[in-house]
C-alpha positions in Angstrom: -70.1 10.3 -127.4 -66.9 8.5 -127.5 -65.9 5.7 -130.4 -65.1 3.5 -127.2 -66.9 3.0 -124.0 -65.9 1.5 -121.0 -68.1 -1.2 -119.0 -67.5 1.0 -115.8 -68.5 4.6 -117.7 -71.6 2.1 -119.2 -73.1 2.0 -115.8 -73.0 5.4 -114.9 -74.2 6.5 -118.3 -77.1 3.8 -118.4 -78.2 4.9 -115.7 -78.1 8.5 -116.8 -79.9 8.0 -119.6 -82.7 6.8 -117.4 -83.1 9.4 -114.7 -82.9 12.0 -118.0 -85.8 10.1 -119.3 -88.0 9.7 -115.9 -87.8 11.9 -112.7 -89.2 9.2 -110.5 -85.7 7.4 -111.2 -83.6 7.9 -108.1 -79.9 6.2 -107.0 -78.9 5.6 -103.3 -76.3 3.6 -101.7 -72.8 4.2 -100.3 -70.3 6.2 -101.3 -72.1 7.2 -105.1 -72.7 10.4 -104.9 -69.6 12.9 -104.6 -67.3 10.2 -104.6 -68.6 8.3 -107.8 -68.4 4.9 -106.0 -65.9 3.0 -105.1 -65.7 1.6 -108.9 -66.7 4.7 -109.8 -69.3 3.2 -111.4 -71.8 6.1 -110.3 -69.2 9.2 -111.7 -71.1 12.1 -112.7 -74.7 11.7 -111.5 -74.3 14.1 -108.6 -72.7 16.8 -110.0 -75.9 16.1 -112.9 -79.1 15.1 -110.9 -77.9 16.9 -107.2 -78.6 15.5 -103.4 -82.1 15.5 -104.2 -81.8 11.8 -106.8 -78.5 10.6 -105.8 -78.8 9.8 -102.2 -75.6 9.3 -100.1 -76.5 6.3 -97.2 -75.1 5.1 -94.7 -73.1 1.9 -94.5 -76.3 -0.4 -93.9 -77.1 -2.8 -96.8 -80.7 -3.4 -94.8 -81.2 0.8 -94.8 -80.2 0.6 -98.5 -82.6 -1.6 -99.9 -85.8 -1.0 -97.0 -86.1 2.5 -98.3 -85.8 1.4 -101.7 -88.4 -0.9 -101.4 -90.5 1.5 -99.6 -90.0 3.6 -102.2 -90.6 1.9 -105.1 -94.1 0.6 -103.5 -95.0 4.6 -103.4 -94.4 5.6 -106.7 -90.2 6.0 -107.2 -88.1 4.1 -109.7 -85.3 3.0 -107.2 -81.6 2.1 -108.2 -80.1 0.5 -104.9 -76.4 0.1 -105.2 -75.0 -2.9 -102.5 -71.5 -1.9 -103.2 -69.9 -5.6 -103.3 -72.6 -9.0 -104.2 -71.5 -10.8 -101.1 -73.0 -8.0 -99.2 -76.5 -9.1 -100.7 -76.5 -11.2 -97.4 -76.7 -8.7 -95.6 -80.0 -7.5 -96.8 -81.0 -10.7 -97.7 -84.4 -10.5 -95.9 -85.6 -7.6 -97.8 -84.5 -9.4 -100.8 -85.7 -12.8 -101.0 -88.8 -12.4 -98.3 -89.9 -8.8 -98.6 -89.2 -7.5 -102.3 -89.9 -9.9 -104.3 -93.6 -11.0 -102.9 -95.1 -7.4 -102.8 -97.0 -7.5 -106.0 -98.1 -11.6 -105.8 -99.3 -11.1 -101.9 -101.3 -7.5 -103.1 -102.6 -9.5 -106.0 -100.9 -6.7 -108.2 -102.3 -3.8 -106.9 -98.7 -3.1 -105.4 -96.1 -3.3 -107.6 -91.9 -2.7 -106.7 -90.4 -1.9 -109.3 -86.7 -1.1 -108.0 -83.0 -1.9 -109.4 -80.8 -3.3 -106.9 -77.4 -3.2 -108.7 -73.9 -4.7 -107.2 -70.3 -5.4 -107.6 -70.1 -9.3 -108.7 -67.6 -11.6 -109.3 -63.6 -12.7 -108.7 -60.3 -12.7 -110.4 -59.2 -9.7 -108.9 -57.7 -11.2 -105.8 -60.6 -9.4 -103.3 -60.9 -12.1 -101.1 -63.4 -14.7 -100.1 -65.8 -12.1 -98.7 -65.5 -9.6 -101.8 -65.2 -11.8 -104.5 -68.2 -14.2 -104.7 -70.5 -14.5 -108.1 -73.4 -14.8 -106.3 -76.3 -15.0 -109.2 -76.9 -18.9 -108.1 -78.1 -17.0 -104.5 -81.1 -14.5 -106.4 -81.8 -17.2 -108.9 -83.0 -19.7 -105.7 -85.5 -16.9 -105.2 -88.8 -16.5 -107.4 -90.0 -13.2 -108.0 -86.3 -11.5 -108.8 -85.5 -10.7 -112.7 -81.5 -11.3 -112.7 -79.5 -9.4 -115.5 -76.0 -10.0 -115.6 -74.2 -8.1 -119.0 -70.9 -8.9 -120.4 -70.5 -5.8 -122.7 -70.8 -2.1 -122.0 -73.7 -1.5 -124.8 -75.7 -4.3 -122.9 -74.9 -2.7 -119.6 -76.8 0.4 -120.8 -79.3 -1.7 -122.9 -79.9 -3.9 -119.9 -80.1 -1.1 -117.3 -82.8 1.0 -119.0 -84.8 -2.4 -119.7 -84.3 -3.0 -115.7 -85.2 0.6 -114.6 -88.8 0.1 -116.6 -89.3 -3.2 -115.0 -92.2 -3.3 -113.1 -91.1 -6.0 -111.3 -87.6 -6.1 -109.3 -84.0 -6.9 -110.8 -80.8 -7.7 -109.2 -78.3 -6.1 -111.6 -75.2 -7.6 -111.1 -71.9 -5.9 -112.7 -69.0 -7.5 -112.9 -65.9 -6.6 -111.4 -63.5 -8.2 -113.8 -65.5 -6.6 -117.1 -65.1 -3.1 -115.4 -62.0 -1.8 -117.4 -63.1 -4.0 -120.5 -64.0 -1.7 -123.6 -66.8 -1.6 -126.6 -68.7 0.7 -129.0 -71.4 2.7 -127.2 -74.6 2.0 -128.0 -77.1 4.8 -129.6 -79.3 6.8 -127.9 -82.7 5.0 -127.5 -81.0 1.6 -126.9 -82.8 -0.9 -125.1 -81.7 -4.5 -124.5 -85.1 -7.1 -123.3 -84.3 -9.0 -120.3 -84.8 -12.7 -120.6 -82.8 -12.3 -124.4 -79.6 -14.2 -124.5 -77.8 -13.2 -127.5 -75.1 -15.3 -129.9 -71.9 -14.0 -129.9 -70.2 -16.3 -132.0 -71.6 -18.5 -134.4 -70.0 -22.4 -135.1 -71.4 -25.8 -136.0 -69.7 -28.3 -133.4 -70.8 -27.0 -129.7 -72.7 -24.6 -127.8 -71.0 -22.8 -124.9 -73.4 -20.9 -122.9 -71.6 -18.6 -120.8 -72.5 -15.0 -118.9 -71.1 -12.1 -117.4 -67.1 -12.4 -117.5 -67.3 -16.1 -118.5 -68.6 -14.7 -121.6 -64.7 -13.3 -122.6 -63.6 -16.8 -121.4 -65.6 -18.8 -123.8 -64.8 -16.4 -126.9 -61.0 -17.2 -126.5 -61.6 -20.5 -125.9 -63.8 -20.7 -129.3 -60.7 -19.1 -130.7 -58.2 -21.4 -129.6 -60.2 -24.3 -130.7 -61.0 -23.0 -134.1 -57.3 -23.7 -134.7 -58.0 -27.1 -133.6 -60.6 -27.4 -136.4 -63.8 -27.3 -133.4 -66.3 -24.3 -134.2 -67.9 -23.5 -130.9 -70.7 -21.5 -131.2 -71.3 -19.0 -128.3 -74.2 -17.8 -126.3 -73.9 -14.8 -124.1 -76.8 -15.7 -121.7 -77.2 -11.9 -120.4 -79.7 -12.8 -118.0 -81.0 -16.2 -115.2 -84.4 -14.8 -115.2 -85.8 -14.8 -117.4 -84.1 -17.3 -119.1 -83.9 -17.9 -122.8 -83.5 -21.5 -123.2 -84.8 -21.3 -126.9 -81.7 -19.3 -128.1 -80.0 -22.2 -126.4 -81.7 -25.2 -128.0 -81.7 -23.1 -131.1 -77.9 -23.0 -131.0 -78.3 -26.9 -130.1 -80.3 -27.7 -132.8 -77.1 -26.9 -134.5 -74.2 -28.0 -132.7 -75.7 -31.3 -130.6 -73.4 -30.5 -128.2 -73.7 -27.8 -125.0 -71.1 -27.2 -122.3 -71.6 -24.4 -119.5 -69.1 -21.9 -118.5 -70.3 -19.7 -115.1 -68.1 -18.2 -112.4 -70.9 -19.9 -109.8 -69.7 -22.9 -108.0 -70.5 -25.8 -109.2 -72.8 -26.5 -106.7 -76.1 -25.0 -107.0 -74.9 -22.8 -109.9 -76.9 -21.8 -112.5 -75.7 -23.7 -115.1 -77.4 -26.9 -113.2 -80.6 -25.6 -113.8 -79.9 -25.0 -117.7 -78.5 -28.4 -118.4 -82.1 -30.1 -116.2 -83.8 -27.5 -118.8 -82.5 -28.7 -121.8 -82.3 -33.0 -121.1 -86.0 -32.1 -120.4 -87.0 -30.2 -123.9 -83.8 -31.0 -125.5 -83.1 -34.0 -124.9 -83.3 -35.6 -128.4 -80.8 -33.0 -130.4 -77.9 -34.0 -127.5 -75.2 -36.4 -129.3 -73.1 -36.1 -126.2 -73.3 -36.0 -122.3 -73.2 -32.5 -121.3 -70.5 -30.6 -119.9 -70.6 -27.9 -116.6 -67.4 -25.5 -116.4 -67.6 -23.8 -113.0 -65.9 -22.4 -110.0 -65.0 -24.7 -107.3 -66.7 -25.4 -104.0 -64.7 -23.3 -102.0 -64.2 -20.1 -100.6 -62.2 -18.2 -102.8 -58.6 -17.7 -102.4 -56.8 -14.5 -102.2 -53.8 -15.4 -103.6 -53.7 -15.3 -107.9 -52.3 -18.5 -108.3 -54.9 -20.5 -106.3 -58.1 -17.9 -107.4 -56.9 -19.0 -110.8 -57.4 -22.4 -109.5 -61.5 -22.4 -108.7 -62.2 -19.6 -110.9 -63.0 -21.2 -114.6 -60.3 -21.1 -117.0 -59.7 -20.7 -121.0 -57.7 -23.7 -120.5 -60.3 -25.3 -118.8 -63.1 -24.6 -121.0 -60.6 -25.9 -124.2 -59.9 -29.3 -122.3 -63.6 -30.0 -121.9 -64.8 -28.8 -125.2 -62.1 -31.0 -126.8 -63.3 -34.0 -124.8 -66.9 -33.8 -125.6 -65.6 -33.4 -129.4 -64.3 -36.1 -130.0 -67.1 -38.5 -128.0 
C-alpha cells in the first residue's frame, strides 16, 4: 500500500478489508457500485466483490436502510450508505424506532448488526439541506453506537470495529476530512468504539473535539502554544460509547475543558459531555467550562456566512485564551 492514504480511499478500503474477511458483509445504497459514489467513497468494491455484495438502490433512503435491517436480522453484515446525513430524516423511522430496539424488544435473541454510513458535515458551501453535522440527531436515540473518525487509519480502524458490532452504528464520514491525508494503517488494524484518543498532549486545557473539529482544535493548540497556553487535545472518535475517562483523565491534568463540535449549540453533543463531567468531574474544574459550536441556524450557502456558524480556529483561540487567564 501507499506511504499516504486519503480519508476518502480509507473508506472504500475499510470496508474492503471487511467484506475480504467475512462474506456475510454486504454494501447497498445509491450510486456505489459502478459509479464509486458520489464521494467516491465506495471506488473499487464493484469491480472486486460484483452485483452480488455491492447492491445498486434506488433513490429511497426508507428502501436503503428496511432491507438492511431486514437483512441484518437474518444473518447479513449490512453497510447502508445514506449518501448525505441530512437524508437520515428520511429514514428516520427505521432508525430511531425500528433498528435500534430489535435486540432489547427480542430480549436478544434478535440481534441487527448493520453499518449505516453517511456523508456529514459543512464548510463546503452544500447548503442547508446537504451540509448539516447531524450526530446530536443519533445521539438522542438509545440503542445506536455513533463513530465519527477524524483520520483515515481510524476510518478503517473504526469501520472494521463497526462491521463486527453486533449491535447498529451510524458511521458518519465527514465531508470536509474527505481529501485530508495520513499513514495507512497495517493490515489487522482495528480501532474500539467508545475509545477517544489524545492527540496532543499539554498541561493548561482540554479541548475535546471530533470528526473535522478535531483539525480545528490542533491548529488552535498550535497557535496558542506561541501564546505560552499548552492545550492538550482529545479526538473523541465516537458519542456512543463515550469515553469520558480519557476526558477527566486529560482533566485531571489541565483543570480546564472547552468543547469544539460542528453540532449546533443547541442540543449538541458537547452539552451532554460538559453535564457528564460537572457530575464526576466536578472537583478537578478550576474554571467554568467552555462550548465551541455551530450556530442555531440553518446553514448558509454562501462561504463568508458558513464561516460564520461553523466553529472557527479563531474562535476556539479566543475562548481558550479567556478561560486561561480566569
Amino acid at each position: 500500500m501507499a506511504d499516504v492514504i486519503s480519508y476518502r480511499e480509507a473508506v472504500a478500503e475499510g470496508i474492503a478489508r471487511e467484506m475480504r474477511r467475512d462474506p456475510s458483509v454486504v454494501c447497498l445504497g445509491e450510486d456505489i457500485g459502478e459509479a464509486g459514489g458520489v464521494f467516491k467513497t465506495t471506488a473499487g468494491l464493484f469491480k472486486e466483490f460484483g452485483p452480488e455484495r455491492v447492491w445498486d438502490t434506488p433513490i429511497s433512503e426508507q428502501a436503503i436502510v428496511g432491507a438492511a435491517m431486514g437483512a441484518a436480522m437474518t444473518g447479513m453484515r449490512p453497510v447502508a450508505e445514506i449518501m448525505f446525513s441530512d437524508f437520515l430524516a428520511c429514514c428516520w423511522d427505521y432508525l430511531a424506532n425500528e433498528i435500534p430496539k430489535v435486540r432489547y424488544m427480542t430480549g436478544g435473541q434478535v440481534t441487527v448488526p448493520l453499518v449505516v454510513r453517511t456523508a456529514n458535515g459543512g464548510g463546503l458551501g452544500f447548503g442547508a439541506q446537504h451540509s448539516q453535522a447531524t450526530e446530536n440527531w443519533a445521539l438522542t436515540v438509545p440503542g445506536l453506537k455513533i463513530a465519527a473518525p477524524a483520520t483515515p487509519a481510524d476510518v478503517i480502524g473504526m469501520m472494521a470495529a463497526a462491521v463486527r458490532s453486533d449491535d447498529p452504528v451510524v458511521f458518519f464520514e465527514h465531508k470536509g476530512l474527505l481529501a485530508s491525508k495520513g499513514a495507512p494503517p497495517p493490515a489487522d488494524h482495528v480501532v474500539e468504539l467508545g475509545r477517544a484518543a489524545v492527540v496532543r498532549e499539554g498541561a493548561d486545557v482540554t479541548l475535546v473535539a471530533l470528526a473535522s473539529m478535531v483539525p480545528v482544535a490542533l491548529k488552535a493548540a498550535e497557535l496558542l502554544s506561541g501564546e505560552g497556553i499548552e492545550a492538550e487535545v482529545v479526538d473523541l472518535r465516537c458519542l456512543v460509547p463515550l469515553d469520558v475517562t480519557t476526558v477527566l483523565t486529560s482533566l485531571g491534568r489541565t483543570s480546564r475543558l472547552v468543547t469544539v463540535e460542528e453540532n449546533p449549540y443547541q442540543g449538541g453533543w458537547g452539552a451532554t459531555l460538559v453535564s457528564v463531567v460537572a457530575d464526576e468531574g466536578f472537583a478537578l474544574l478550576d474554571a467554568p467550562v467552555r462550548r465551541v459550536a455551530g450556530e442555531c441556524v440553518p446553514l448558509p450557502f454562501a462561504d463568508a456566512l458558513e464561516e460564520r456558524v461553523i466553529p472557527t480556529v479563531d474562535k476556539v483561540v479566543a475562548t481558550v485564551r479567556g478561560i486561561a487567564a480566569y
